[in-house]
Structure formats: C-alpha cells, structure tokens
NUTILUM-805769 format. One record per residue (C-alpha): residue in one letter; z, x, y. Coordinates in pm, 1 decimal. Layout:
<pts>
A,Z,X,Y
...
</pts>
This chain:
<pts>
X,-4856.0,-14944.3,-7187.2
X,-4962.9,-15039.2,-7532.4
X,-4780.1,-15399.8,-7492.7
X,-4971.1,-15457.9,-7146.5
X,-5322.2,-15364.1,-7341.2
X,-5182.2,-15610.2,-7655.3
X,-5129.6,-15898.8,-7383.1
X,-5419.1,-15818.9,-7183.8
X,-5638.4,-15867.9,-7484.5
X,-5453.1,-16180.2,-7621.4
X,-5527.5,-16371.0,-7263.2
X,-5917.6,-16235.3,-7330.4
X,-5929.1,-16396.7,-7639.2
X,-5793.1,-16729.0,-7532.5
X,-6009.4,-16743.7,-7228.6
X,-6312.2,-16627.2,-7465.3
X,-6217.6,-16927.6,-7707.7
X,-6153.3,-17158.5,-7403.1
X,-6547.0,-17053.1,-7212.4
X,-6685.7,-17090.0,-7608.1
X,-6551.5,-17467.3,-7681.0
X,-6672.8,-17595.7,-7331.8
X,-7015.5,-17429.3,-7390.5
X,-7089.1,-17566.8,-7734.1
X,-6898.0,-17908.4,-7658.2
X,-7154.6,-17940.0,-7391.1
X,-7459.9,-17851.4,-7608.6
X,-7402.2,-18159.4,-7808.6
X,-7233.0,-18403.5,-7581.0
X,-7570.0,-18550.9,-7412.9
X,-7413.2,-18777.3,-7152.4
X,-7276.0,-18659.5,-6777.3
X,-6974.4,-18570.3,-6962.3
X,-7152.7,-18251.1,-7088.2
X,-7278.5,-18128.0,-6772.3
X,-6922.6,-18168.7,-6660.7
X,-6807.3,-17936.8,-6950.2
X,-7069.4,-17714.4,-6872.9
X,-7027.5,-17681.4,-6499.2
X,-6601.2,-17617.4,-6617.8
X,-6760.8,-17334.5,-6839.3
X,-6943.9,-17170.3,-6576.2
X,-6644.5,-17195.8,-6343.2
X,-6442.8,-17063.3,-6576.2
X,-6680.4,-16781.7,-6708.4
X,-6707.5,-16626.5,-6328.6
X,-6338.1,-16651.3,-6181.8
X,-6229.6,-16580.1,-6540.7
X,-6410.4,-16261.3,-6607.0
X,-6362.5,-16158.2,-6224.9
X,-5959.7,-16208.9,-6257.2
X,-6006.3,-16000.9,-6633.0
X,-6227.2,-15746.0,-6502.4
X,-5936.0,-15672.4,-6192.1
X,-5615.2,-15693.8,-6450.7
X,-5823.5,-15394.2,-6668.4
X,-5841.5,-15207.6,-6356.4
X,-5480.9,-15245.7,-6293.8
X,-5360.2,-15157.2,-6608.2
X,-5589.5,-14850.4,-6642.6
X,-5446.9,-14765.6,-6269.6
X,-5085.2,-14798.5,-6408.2
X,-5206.6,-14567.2,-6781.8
X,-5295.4,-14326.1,-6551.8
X,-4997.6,-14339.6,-6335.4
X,-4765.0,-14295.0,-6696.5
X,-4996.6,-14024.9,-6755.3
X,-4832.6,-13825.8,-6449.5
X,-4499.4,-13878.1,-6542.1
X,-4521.3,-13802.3,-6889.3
X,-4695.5,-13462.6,-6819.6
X,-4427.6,-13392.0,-6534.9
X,-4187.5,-13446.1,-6794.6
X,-4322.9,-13194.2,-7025.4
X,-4360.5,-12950.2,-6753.9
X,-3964.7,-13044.7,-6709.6
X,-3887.4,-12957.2,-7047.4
X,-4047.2,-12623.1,-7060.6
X,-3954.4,-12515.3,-6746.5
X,-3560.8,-12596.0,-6862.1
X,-3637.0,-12367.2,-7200.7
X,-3718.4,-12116.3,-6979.3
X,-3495.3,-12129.5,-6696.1
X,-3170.4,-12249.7,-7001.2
X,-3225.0,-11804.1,-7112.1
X,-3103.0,-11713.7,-6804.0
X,-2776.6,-11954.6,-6725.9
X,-2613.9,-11605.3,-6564.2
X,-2878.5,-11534.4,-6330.8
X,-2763.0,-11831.0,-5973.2
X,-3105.5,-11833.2,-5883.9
X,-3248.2,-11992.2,-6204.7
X,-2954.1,-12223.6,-6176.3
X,-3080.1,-12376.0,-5830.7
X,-3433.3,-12395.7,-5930.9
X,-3344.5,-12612.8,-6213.5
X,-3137.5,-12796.3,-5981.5
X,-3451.1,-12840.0,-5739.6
X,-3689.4,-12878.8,-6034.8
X,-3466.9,-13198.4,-6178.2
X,-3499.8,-13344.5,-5792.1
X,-3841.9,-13337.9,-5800.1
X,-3885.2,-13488.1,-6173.7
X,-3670.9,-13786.0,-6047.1
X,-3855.9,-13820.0,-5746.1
X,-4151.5,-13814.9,-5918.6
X,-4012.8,-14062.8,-6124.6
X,-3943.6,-14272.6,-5873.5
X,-4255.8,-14247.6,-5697.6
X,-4467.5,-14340.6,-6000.2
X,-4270.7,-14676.1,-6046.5
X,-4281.6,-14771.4,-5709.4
X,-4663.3,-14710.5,-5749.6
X,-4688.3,-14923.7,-6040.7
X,-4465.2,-15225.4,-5947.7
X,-4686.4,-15235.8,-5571.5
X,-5016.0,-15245.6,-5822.1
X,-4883.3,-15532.0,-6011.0
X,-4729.8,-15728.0,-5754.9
X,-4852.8,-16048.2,-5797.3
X,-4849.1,-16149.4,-5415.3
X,-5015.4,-15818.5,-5294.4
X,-5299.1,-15873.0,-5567.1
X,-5348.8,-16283.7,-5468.7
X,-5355.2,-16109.9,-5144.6
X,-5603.3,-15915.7,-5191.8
X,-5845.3,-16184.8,-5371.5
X,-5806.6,-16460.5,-5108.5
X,-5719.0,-16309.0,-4730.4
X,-6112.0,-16146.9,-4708.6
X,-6184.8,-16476.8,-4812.4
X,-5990.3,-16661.2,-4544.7
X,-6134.9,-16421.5,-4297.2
X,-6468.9,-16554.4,-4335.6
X,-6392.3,-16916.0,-4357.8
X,-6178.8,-16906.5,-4043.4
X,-6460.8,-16733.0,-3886.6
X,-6724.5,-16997.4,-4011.4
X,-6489.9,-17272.7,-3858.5
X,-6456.6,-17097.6,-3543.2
X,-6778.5,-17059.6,-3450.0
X,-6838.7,-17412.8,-3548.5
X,-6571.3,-17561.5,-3397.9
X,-6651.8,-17708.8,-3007.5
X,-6306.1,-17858.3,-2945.5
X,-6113.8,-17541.5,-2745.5
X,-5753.0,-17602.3,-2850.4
X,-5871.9,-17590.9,-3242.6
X,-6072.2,-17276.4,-3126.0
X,-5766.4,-17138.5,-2978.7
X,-5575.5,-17198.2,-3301.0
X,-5840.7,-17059.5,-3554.8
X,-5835.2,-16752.0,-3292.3
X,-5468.3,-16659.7,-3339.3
X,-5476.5,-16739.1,-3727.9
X,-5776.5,-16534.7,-3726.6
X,-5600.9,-16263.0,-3590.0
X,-5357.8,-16317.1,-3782.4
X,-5540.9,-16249.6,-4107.8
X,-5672.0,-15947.1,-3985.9
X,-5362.9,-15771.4,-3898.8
X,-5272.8,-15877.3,-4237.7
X,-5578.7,-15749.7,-4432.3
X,-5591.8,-15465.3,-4223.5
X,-5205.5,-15427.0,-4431.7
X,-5323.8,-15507.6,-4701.2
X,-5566.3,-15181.6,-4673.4
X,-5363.2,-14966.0,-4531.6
X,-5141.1,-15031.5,-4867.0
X,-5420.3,-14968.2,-5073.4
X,-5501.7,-14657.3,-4904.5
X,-5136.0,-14524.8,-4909.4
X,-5119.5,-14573.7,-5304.9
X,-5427.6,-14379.2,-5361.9
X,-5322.6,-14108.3,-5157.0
X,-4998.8,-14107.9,-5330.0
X,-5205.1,-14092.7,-5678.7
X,-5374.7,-13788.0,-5563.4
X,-5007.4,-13677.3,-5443.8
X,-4883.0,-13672.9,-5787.1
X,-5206.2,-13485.4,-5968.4
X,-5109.8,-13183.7,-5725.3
X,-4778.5,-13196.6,-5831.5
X,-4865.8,-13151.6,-6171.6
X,-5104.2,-12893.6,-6100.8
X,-4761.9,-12688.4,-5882.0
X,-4560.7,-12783.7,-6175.4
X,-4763.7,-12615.6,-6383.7
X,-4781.0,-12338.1,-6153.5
X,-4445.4,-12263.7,-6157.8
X,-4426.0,-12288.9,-6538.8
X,-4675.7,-12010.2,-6561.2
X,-4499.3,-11797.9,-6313.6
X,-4169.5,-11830.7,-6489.4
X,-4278.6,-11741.2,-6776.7
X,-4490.9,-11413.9,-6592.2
X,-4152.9,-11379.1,-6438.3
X,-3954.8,-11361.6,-6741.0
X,-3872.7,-11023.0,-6742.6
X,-3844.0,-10910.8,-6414.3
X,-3547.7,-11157.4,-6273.9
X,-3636.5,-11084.9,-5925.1
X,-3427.8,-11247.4,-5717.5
X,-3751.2,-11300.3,-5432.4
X,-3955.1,-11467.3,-5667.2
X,-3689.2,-11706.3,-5752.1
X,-3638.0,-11776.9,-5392.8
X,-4030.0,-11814.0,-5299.4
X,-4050.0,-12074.5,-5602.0
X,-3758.3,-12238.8,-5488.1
X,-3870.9,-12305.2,-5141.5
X,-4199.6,-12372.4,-5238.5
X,-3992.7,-12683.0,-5523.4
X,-3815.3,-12797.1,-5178.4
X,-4074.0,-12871.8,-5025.4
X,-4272.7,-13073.8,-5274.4
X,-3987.1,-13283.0,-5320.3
X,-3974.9,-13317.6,-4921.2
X,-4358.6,-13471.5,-4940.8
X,-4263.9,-13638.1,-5232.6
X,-3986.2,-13842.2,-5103.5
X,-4179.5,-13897.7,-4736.3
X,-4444.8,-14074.0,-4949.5
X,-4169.0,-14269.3,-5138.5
X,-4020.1,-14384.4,-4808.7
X,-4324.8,-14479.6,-4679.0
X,-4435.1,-14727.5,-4946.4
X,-4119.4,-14861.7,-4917.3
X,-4151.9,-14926.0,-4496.4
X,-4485.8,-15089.6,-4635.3
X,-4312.5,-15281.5,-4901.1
X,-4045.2,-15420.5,-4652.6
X,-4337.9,-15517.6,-4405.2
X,-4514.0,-15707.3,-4662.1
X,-4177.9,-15906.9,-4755.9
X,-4163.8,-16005.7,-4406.5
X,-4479.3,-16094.1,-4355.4
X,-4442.1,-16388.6,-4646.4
X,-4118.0,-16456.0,-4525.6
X,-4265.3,-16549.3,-4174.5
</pts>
C-alpha cells in the first residue's frame, strides 16, 4: 500500500512540475506561443487534477480493503490460540477447519475487490461512457437523416446497457465492502465467545458457532461468484 502512495505521489509531483513550467513559460513568452502554453496548462491542470483526485480515491478504497484482511487475519490468529488448547475436543477441530475457509475466502474476496477497482478498462469506463451518452444523445437529436438516427439509436442503447453495467458493478463492490466489515464484526464475535466459552467445552455452542461460520462463508463465496459473472460480462463486452 505504501509503494502505491510512494508512486501516486511521484506522478503528483511530475504533473505539479509539468502545470508549473507551462504557467511561468507563458508569463514571459509574450507572443501566441504563450497563450498556447497557457491554454496546455489549463488543460492539463483540470483533466490532471480530476484523473489525481480519482487514483487517491482508489487507492484509499483499496487501504481500506487491506484493512479488512489484515484485521480478519488477526482475528484468525487468535481464534487458532484459542481453539490450538483444545486439539482433543472434534468440535474445535471443525471450527478451525470452517474458520480457515472463511479467512481464505475472505482473502479472496478482498483481491478480487481490489483488482475490479484498479482495472484500468472498468475505470476509462467509467470516465468516458456517461460522456458518450450525452454526445450520442446531442447528435441524435440533431441529426435529420433517419438511417444515422437509427444508428445513433442502437449505439445509444448500447451505451446504456453498458453504463447501466458499469453501475451495477459499482454497486456490487460496495455492497461487498460492507460484506466484509460484518464479517469482521462476526469474527470478532466468535473470538469473544470462544474465549467466554473456554471453560465450558459445550459441545452445542461449538455446533451453533459452527453453523453460524458456514454460513458466512456461504454469503461470502455467493458474493465472490458474483463479481466474477460480472467480471466475465465485462470481458465480453470489450471483446464484442
């Protein structure tokens, strides 16, 4: 995470240097070739700061995303001191077995999160298909010949289904965000119960927090599939 911050900032301070040198260049170049400079600078200083001001988001998305998984892997590591004092007891043996399912789905989940974030395609995606939308639908209404109307109609259409994708993506990953907060709030759950539990080795209360491991690790891996049936769609969708 710290290398992504490192590079982030190195790219600022290039584009900074970059906007600078075209601003001052133009301040004392008093010809046409200084407005020029100065209209690049401008350019620059909007779609620039727009593109930086998107990669921070992403990259405090993705910190916060690492955040999960490190926590769930604390949670994993004192649940397995607990569960490691009881080795003769089968029921603490399947939890852990249950518990190290859901840490790699988790796992899995949180990468899948991070690598749809940073996709470059999905992210150009995002920038220019809203902005396709409303040129198509400039052109279409000011278009008079009906075969170009008909074809700006069905590419219009097109870019809808996809933005409407592109959303539904969007929408899925945040829901998967919140996903993974409540699974470190069970994990943490069933840390404190262990430890409640330590001395009573009830066999029920193994079972209830075993079930109740299952099926976190059943949402878990639903939510995992369906970014990847979202994923696949998106492949297609370039590929066609």
């Amino acid at each position: 995470m710290l290398a992504k911050w490192h590079n982030f900032m190195k790219q600022f301070f290039i584009y900074l240097v970059i906007v600078i040198v075209l601003f001052v260049s133009a301040y004392f170049i008093k010809s046409i070739v200084g407005l020029i400079l100065a209209f690049l600078g401008i350019i620059i200083l909007i779609g620039g700061g727009t593109w930086f001001i998107a990669q921070a988001n992403l990259i405090a998305n993705s910190s916060a995303s690492s955040n999960y998984l490190k926590q769930a892997y604390v949670y994993h590591r004192q649940i397995g001191m607990v569960l490691s004092q009881r080795k003769d007891f089968p029921e603490s043996k399947l939890l852990g077995q249950h518990i190290d399912q859901w840490i790699n789905t988790i796992q899995a989940l949180t990468k899948r999160v991070e690598n749809l974030r940073y996709n470059q395609v999905i992210q150009r995606d995002l920038q220019n298909v809203p902005k396709s939308i409303t040129d198509l639908e400039m052109r279409y209404q000011n278009e008079s010949n009906g075969a170009i109307r008909q074809q700006l109609q069905h590419t219009l259409h097109t870019r809808r289904q996809q933005l409407a994708s592109l959303e539904k993506l969007q929408s899925n990953i945040k829901q998967v965000e919140i996903q993974l907060e409540n699974t470190l709030s069970s994990l943490g759950m069933i840390y404190t119960q262990l430890l409640t539990q330590q001395s009573t080795y009830d066999v029920s209360d193994y079972h209830a927090l075993t079930t109740d491991v299952t099926e976190q690790v059943r949402m878990l891996e639903d939510s995992l599939d369906e970014l990847e049936i979202i994923k696949g769609m998106k492949e297609l969708e370039h590929q066609s």
